[in-house]
N, CA, C and O atoms as a DFTB+ gen file, in Angstrom:
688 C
 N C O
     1  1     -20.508      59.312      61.331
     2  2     -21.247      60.109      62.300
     3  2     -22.353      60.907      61.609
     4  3     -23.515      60.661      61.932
     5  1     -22.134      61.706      60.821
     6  2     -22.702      61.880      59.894
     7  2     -24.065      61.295      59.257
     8  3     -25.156      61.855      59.356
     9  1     -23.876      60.345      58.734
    10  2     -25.001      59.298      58.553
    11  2     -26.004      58.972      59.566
    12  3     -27.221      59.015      59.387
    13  1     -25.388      58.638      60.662
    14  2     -26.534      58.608      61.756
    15  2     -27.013      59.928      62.450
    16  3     -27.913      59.796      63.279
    17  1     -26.588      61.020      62.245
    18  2     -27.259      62.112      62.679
    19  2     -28.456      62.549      61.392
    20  3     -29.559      63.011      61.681
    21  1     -28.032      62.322      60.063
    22  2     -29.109      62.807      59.151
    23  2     -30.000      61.760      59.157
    24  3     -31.080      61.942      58.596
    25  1     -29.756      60.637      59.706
    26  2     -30.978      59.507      59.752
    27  2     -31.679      59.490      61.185
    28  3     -32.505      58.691      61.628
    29  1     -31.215      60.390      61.659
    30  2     -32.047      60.566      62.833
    31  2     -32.509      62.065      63.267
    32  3     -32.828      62.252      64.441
    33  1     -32.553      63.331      62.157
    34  2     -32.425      64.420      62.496
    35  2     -33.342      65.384      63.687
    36  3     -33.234      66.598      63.863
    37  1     -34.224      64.461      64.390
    38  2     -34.943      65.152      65.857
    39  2     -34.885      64.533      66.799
    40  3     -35.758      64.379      67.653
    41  1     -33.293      63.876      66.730
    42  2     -33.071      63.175      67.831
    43  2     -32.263      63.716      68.290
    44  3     -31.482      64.341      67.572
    45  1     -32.105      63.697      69.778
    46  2     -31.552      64.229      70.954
    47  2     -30.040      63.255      71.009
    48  3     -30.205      62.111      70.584
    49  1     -28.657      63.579      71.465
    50  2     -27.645      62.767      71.388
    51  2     -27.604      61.934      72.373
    52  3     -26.795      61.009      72.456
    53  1     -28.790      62.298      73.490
    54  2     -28.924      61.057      74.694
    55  2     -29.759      59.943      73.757
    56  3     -29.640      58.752      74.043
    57  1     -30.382      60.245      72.930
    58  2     -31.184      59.188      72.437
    59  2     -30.527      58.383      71.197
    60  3     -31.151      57.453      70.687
    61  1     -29.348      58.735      70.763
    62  2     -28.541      58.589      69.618
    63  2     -27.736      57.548      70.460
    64  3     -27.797      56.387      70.054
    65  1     -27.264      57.706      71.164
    66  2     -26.418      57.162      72.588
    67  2     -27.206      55.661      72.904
    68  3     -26.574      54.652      72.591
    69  1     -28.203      55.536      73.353
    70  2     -29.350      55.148      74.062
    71  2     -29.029      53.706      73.058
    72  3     -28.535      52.625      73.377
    73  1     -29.735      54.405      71.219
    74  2     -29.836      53.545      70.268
    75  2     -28.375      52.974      69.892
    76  3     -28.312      51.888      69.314
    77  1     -27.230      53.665      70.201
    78  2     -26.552      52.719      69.916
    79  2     -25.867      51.636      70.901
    80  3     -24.903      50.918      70.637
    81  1     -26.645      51.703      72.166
    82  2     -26.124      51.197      73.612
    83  2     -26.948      50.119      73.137
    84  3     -26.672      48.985      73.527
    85  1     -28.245      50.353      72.092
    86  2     -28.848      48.650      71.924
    87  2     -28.403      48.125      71.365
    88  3     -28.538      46.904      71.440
    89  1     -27.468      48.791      70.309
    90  2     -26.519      47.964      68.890
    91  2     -25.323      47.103      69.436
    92  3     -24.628      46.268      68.857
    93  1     -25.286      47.796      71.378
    94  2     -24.159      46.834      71.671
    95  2     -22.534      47.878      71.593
    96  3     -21.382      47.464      71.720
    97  1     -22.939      49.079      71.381
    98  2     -21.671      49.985      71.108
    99  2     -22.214      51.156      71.809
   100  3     -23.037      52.023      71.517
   101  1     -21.286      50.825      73.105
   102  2     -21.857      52.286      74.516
   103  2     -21.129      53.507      73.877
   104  3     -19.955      53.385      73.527
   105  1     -21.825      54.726      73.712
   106  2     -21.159      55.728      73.765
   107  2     -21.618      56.681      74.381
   108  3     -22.807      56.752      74.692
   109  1     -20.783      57.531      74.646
   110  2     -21.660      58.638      75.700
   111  2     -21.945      60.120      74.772
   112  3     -21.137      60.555      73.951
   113  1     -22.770      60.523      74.980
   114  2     -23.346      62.113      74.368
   115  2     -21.751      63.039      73.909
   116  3     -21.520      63.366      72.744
   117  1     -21.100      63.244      74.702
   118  2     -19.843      63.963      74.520
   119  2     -18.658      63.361      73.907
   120  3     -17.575      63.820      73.545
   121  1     -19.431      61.660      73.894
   122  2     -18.033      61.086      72.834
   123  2     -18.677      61.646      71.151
   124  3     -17.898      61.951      70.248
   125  1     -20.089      61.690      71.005
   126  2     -20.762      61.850      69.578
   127  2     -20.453      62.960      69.434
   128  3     -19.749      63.153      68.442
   129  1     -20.745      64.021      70.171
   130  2     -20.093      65.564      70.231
   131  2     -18.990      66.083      69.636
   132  3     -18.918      67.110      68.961
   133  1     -17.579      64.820      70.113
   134  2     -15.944      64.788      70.061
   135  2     -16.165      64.631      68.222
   136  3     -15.913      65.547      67.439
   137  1     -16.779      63.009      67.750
   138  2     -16.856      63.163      66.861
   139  2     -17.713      63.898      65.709
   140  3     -17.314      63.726      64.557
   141  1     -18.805      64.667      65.904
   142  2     -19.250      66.113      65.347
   143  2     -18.302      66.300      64.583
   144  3     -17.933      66.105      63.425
   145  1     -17.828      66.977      66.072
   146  2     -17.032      68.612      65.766
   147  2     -15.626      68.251      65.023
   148  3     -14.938      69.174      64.585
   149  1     -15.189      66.826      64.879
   150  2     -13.858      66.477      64.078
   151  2     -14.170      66.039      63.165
   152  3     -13.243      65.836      62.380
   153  1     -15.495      65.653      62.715
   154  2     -15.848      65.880      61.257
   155  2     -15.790      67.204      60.458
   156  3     -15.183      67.649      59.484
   157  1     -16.873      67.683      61.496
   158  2     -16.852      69.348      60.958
   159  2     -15.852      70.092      60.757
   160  3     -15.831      70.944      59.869
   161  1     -14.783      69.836      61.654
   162  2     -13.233      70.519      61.337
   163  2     -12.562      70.518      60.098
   164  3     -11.874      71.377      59.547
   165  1     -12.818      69.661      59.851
   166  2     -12.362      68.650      58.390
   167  2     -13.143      68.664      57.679
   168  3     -12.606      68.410      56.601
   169  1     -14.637      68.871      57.476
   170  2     -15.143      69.319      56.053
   171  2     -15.506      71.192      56.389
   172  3     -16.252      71.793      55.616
   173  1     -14.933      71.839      57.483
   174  2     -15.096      72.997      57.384
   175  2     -16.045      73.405      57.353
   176  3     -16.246      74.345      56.584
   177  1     -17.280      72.813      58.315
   178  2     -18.460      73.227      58.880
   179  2     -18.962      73.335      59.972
   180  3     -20.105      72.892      60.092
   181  1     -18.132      74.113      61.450
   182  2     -18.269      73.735      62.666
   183  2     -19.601      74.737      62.666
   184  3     -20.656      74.196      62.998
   185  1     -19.636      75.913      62.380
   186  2     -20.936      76.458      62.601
   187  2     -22.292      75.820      62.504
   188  3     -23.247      75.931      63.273
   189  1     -22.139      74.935      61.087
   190  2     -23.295      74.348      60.834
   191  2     -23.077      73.194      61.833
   192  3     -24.051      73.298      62.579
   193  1     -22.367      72.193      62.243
   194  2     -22.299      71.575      63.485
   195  2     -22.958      72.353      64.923
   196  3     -23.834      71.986      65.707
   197  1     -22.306      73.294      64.878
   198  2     -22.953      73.926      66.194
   199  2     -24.271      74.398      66.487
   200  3     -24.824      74.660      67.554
   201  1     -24.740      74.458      65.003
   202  2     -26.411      74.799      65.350
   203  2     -27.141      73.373      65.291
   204  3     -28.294      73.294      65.716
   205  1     -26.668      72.548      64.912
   206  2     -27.281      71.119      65.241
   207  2     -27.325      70.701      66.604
   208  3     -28.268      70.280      67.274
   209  1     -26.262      70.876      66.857
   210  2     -25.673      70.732      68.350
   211  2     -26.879      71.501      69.359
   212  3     -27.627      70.802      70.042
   213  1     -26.959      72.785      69.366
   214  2     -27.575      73.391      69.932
   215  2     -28.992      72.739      69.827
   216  3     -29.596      72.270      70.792
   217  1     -29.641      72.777      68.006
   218  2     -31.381      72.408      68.302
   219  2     -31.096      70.931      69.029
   220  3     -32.013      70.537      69.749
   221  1     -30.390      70.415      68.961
   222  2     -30.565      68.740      69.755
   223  2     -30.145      69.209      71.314
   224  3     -30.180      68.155      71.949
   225  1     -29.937      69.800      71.815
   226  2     -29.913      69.998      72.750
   227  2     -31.183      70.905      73.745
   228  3     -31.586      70.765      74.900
   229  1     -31.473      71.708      72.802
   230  2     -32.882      72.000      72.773
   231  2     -33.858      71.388      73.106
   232  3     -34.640      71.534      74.046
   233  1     -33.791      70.622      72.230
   234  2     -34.886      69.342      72.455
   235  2     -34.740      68.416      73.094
   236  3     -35.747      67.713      73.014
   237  1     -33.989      67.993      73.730
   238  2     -33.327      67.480      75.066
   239  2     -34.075      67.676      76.467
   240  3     -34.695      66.905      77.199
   241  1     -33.737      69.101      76.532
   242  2     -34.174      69.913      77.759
   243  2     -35.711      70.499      77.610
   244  3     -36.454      70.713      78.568
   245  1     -36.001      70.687      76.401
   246  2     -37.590      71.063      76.554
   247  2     -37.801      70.057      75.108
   248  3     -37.496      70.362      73.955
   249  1     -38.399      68.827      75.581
   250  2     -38.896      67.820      74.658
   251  2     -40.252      68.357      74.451
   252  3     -40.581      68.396      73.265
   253  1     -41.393      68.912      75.562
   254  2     -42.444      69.841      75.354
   255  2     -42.413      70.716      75.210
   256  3     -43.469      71.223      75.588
   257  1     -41.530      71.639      74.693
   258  2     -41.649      73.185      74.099
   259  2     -40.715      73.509      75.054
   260  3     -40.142      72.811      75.891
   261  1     -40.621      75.279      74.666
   262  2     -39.494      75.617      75.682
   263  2     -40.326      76.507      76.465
   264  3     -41.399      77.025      76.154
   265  1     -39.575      76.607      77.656
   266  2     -40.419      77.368      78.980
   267  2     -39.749      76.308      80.618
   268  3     -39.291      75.168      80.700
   269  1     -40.007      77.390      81.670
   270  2     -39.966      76.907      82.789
   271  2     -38.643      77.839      83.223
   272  3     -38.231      78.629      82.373
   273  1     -37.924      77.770      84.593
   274  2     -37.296      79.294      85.223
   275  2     -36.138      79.283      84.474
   276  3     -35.435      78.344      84.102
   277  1     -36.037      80.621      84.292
   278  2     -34.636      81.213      84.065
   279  2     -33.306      80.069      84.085
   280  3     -32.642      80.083      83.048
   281  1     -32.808      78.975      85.279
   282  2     -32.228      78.274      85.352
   283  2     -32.119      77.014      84.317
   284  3     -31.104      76.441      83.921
   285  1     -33.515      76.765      84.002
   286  2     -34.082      76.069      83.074
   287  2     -33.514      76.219      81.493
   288  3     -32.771      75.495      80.832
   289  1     -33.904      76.940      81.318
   290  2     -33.401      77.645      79.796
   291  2     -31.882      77.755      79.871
   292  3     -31.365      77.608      78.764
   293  1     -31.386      77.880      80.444
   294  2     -29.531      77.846      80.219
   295  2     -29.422      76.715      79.932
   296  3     -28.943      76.325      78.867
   297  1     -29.859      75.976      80.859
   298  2     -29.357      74.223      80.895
   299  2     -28.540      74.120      79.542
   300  3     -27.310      74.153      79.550
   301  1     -29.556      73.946      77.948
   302  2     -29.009      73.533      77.140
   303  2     -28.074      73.790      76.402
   304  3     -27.606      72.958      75.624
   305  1     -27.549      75.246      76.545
   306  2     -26.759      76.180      76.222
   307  2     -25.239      76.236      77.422
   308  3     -24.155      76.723      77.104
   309  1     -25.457      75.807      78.358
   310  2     -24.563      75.221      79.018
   311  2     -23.833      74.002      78.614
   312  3     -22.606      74.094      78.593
   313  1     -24.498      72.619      78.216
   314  2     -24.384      71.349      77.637
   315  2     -23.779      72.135      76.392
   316  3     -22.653      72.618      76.510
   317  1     -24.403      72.263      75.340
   318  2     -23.484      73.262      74.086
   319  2     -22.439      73.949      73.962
   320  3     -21.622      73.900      73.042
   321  1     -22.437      74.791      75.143
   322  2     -20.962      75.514      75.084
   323  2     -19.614      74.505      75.481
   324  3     -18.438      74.529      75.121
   325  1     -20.369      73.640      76.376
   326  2     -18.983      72.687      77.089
   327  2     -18.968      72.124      75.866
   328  3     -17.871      72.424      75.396
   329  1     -19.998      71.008      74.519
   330  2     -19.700      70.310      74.122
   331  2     -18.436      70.799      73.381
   332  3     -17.404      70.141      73.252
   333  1     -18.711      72.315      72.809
   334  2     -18.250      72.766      71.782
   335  2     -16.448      72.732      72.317
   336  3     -15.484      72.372      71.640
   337  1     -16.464      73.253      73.778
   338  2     -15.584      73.806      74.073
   339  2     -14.319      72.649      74.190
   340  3     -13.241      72.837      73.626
   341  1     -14.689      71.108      75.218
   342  2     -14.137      70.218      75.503
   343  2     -14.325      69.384      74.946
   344  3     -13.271      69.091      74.381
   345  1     -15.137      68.661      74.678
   346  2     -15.871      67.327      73.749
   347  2     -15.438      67.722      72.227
   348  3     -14.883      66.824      71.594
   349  1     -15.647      69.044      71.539
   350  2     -15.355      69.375      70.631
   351  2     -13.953      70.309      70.362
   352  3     -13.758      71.117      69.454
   353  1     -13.091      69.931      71.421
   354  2     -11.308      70.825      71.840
   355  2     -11.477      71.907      70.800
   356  3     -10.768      71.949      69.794
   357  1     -12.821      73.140      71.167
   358  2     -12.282      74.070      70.783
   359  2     -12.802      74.976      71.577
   360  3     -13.968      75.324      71.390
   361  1     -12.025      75.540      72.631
   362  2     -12.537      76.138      73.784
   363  2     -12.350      77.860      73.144
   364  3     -13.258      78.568      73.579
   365  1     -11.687      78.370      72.522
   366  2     -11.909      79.548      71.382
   367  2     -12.545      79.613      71.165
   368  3     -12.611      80.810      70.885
   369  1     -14.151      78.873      70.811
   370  2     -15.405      78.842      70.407
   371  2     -15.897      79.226      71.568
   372  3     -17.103      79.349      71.354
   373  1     -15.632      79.557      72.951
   374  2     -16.783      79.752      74.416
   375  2     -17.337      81.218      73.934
   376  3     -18.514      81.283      73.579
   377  1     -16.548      82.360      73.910
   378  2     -16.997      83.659      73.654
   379  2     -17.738      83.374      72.695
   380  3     -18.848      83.846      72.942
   381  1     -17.732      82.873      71.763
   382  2     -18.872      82.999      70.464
   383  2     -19.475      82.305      71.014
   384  3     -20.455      83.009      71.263
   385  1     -19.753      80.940      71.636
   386  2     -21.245      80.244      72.063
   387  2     -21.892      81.469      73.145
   388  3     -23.090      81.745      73.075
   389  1     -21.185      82.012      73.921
   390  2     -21.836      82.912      75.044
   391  2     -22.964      83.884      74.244
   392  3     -24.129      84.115      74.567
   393  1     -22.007      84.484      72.805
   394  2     -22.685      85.621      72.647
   395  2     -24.254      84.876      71.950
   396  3     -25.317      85.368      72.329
   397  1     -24.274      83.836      71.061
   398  2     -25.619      83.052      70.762
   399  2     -26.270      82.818      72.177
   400  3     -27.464      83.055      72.360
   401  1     -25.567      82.415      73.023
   402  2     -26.651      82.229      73.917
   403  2     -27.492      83.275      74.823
   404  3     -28.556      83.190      75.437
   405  1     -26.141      84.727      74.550
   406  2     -26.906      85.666      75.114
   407  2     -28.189      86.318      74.182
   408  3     -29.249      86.819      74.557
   409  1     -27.582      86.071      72.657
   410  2     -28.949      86.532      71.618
   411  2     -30.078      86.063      71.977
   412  3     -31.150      86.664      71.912
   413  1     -29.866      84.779      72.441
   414  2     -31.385      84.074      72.573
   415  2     -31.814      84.497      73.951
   416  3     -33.026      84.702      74.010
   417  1     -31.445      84.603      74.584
   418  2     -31.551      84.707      76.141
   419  2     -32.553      86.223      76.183
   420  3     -33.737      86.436      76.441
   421  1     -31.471      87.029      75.815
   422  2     -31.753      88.298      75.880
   423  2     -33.463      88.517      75.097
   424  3     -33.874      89.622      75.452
   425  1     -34.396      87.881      74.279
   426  2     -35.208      87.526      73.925
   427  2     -35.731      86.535      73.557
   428  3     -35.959      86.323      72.366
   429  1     -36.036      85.709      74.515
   430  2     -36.425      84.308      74.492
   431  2     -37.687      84.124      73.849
   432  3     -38.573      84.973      73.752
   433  1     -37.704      82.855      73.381
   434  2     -38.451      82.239      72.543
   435  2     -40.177      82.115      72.985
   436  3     -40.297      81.424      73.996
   437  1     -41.046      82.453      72.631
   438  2     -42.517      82.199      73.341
   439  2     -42.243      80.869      74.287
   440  3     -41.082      80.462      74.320
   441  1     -43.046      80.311      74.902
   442  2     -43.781      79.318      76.200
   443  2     -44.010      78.694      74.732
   444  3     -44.535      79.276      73.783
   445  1     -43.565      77.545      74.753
   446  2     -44.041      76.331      74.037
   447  2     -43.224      75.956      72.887
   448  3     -43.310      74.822      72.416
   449  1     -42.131      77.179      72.220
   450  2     -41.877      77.112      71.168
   451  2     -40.591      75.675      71.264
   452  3     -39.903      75.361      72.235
   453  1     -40.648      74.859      69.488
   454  2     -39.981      74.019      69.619
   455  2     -39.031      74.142      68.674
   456  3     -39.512      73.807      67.592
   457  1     -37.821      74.492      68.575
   458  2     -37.091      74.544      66.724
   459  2     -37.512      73.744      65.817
   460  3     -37.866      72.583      66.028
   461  1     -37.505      74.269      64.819
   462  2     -37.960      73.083      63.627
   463  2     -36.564      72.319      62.867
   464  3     -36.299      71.670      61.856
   465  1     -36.006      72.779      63.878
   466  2     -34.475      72.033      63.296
   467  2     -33.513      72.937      62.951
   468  3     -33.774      74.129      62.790
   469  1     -32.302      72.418      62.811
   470  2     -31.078      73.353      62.899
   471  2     -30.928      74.549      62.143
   472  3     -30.022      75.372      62.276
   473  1     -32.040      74.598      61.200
   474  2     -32.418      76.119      60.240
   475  2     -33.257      76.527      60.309
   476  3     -33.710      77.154      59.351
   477  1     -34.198      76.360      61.920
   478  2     -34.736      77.152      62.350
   479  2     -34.789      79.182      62.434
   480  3     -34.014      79.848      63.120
   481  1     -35.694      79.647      61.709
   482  2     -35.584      80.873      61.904
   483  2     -34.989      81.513      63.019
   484  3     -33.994      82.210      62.820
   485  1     -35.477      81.374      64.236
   486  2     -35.235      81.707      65.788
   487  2     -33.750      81.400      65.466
   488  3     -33.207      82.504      65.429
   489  1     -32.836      80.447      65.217
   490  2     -31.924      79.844      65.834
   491  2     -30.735      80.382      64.715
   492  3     -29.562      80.737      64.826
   493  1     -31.681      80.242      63.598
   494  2     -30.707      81.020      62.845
   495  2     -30.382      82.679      62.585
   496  3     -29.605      83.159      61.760
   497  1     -31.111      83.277      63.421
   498  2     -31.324      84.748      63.292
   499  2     -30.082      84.825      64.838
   500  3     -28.974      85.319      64.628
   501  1     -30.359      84.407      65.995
   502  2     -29.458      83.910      66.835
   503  2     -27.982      84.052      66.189
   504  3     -27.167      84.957      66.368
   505  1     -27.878      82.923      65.405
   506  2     -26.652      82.962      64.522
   507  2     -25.779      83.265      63.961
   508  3     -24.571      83.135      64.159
   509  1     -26.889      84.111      62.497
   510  2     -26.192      85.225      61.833
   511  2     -25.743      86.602      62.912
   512  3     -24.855      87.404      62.620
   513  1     -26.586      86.659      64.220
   514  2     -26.238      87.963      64.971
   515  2     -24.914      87.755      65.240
   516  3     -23.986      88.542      65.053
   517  1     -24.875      86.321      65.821
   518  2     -23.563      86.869      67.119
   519  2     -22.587      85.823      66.680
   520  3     -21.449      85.905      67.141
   521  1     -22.992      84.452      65.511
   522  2     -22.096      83.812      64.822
   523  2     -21.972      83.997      63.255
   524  3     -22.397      83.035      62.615
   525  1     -21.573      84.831      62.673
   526  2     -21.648      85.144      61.245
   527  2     -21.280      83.851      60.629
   528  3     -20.902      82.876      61.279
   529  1     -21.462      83.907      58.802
   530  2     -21.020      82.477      58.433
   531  2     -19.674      83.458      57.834
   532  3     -19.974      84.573      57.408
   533  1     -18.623      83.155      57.815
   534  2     -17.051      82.772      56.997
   535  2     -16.884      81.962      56.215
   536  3     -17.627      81.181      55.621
   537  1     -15.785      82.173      56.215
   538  2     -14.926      81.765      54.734
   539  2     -14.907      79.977      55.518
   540  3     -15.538      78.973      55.187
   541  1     -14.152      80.144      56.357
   542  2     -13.849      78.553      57.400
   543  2     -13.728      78.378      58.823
   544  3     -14.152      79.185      59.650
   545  1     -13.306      77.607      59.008
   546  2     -13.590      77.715      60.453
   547  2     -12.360      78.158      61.429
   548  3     -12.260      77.883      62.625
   549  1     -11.611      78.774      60.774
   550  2     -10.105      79.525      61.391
   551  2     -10.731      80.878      61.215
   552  3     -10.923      81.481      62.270
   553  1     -11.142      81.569      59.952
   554  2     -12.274      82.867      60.468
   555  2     -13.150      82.687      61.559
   556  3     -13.003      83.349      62.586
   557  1     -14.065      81.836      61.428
   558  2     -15.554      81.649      62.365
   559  2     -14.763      81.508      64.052
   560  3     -15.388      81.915      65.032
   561  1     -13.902      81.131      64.145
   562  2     -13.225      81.118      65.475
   563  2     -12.803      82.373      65.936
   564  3     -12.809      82.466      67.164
   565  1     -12.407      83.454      65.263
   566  2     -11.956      84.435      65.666
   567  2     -12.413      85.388      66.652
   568  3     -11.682      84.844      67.479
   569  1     -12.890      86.202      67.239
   570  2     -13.889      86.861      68.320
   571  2     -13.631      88.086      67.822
   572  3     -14.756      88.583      67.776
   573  1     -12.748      89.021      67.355
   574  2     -12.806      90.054      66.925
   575  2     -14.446      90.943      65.963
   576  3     -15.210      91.882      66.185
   577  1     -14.235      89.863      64.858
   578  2     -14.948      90.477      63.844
   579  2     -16.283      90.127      64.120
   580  3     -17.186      90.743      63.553
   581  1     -16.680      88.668      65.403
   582  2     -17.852      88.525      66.125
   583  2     -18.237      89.201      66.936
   584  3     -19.073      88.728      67.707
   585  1     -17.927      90.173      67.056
   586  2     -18.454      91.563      68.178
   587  2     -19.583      92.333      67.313
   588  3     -20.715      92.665      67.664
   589  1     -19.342      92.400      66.859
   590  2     -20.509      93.363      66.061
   591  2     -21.647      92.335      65.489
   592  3     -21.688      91.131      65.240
   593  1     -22.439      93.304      65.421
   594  2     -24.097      92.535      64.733
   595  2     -25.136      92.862      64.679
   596  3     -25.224      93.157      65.871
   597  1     -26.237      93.120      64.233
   598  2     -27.623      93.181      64.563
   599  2     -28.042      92.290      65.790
   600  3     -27.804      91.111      66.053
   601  1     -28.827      93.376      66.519
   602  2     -29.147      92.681      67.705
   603  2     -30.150      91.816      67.149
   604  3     -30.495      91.842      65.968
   605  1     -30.651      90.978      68.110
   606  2     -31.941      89.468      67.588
   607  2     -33.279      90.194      67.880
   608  3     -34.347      89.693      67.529
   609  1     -33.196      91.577      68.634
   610  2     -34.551      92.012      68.634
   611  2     -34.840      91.659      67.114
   612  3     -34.077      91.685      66.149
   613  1     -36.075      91.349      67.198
   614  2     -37.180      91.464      65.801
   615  2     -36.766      89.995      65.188
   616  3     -37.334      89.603      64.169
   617  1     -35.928      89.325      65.728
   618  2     -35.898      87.488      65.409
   619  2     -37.761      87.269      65.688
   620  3     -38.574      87.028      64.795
   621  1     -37.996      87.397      66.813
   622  2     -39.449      86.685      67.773
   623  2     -40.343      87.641      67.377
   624  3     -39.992      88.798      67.148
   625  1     -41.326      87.303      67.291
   626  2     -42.492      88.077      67.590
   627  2     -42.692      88.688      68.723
   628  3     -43.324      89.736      68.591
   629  1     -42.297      88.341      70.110
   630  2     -42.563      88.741      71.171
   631  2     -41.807      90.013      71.366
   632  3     -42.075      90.647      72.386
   633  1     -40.614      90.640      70.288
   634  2     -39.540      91.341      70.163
   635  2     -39.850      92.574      69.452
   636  3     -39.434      93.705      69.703
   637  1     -40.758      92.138      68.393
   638  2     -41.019      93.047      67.167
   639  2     -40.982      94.839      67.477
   640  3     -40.507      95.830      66.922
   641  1     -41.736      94.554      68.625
   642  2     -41.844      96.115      68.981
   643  2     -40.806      96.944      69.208
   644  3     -40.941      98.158      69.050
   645  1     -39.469      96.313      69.667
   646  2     -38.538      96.802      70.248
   647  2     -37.403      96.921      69.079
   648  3     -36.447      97.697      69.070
   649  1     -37.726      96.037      68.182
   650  2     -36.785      96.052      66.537
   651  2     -36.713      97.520      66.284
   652  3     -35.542      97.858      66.105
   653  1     -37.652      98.620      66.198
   654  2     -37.321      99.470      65.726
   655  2     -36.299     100.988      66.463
   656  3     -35.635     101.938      66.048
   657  1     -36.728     100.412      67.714
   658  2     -35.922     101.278      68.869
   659  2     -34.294     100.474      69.232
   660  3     -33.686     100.688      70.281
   661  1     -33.915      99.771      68.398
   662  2     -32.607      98.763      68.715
   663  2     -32.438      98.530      67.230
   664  3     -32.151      97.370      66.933
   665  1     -32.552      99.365      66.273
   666  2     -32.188      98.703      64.541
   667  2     -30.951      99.444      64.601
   668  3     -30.057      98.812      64.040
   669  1     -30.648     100.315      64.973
   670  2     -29.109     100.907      65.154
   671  2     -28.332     100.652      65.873
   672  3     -27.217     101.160      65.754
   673  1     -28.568      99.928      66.712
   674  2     -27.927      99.694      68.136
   675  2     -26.461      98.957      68.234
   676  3     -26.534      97.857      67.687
   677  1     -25.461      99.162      68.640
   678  2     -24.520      98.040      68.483
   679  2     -24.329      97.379      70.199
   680  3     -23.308      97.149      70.848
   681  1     -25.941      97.199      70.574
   682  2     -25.554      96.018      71.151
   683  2     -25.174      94.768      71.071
   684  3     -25.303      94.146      70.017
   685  1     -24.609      94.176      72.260
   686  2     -24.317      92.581      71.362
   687  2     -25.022      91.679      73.228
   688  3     -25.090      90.455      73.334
């Protein structure tokens, strides 16, 4: 799984799907998902799974940049949380996908912007807020010690101003 995600790294898992429906081997988006996240279990990298997860999903839903209503922008973060939750049987992970998706939400990305991939600044500032990195992924699951964080003001530019009136803040 592995292999074909780093040989395809700005591809969307409908299009991963797509290419291997020509090889003659149907799979669906949430079966590639299943296997992700049971790789990642097992080399003890679901976080870094989950931000892949997320920019491909990203780019999914805004293949031209991101923008368009409020309803719009969840979409992909919806698809993400389920993958993580069912496709990837770890539904302990929903509170932590919520709180990334509220980081981003809560200051969304300019009209147009596209990740530059799963170590995207934006996505990783997202991240470190409301998904810290751990020791493994029996820490990173926990929700306790994910409550706290620097808010993502001052991730965006569109934010900057507000970084300094929210640098103390323990919002989440």
């Amino acid at each position: 799984m592995m292999d074909l995600l780093r040989s395809h790294p700005d591809r969307t898992y409908v299009f991963l799907c797509e290419l291997l429906r020509d090889a003659h081997s149907g799979v669906a988006p949430a079966q590639l998902a299943s296997l992700r996240y049971a790789e990642a279990r097992e080399s003890n990298c679901v976080r870094e799974a989950a931000m892949d997860s997320l920019y491909r999903w990203i780019l999914h839903f805004f293949p031209d940049g991101w923008g368009g209503t409020e309803f719009a922008c969840v979409r992909p973060f919806v698809m993400w949380s389920t993958n993580i939750a069912v496709a990837g049987n770890m539904p302990e992970l929903v509170d932590t996908a919520r709180r990334v998706t509220n980081r981003v939400l809560d200051c969304p990305p300019a009209a147009g912007w596209k990740p530059g991939g799963p170590a995207d600044p934006y996505l990783v500032a997202a991240f470190d807020a409301a998904w810290p990195r751990c020791e493994g992924p029996t820490e990173q699951m926990r929700g306790s010690s994910l409550l706290d964080g620097p808010s993502l003001r001052g991730a965006h530019a569109a934010c900057v101003e507000d970084s300094e009136e929210h640098e103390d803040s323990d919002e989440v």
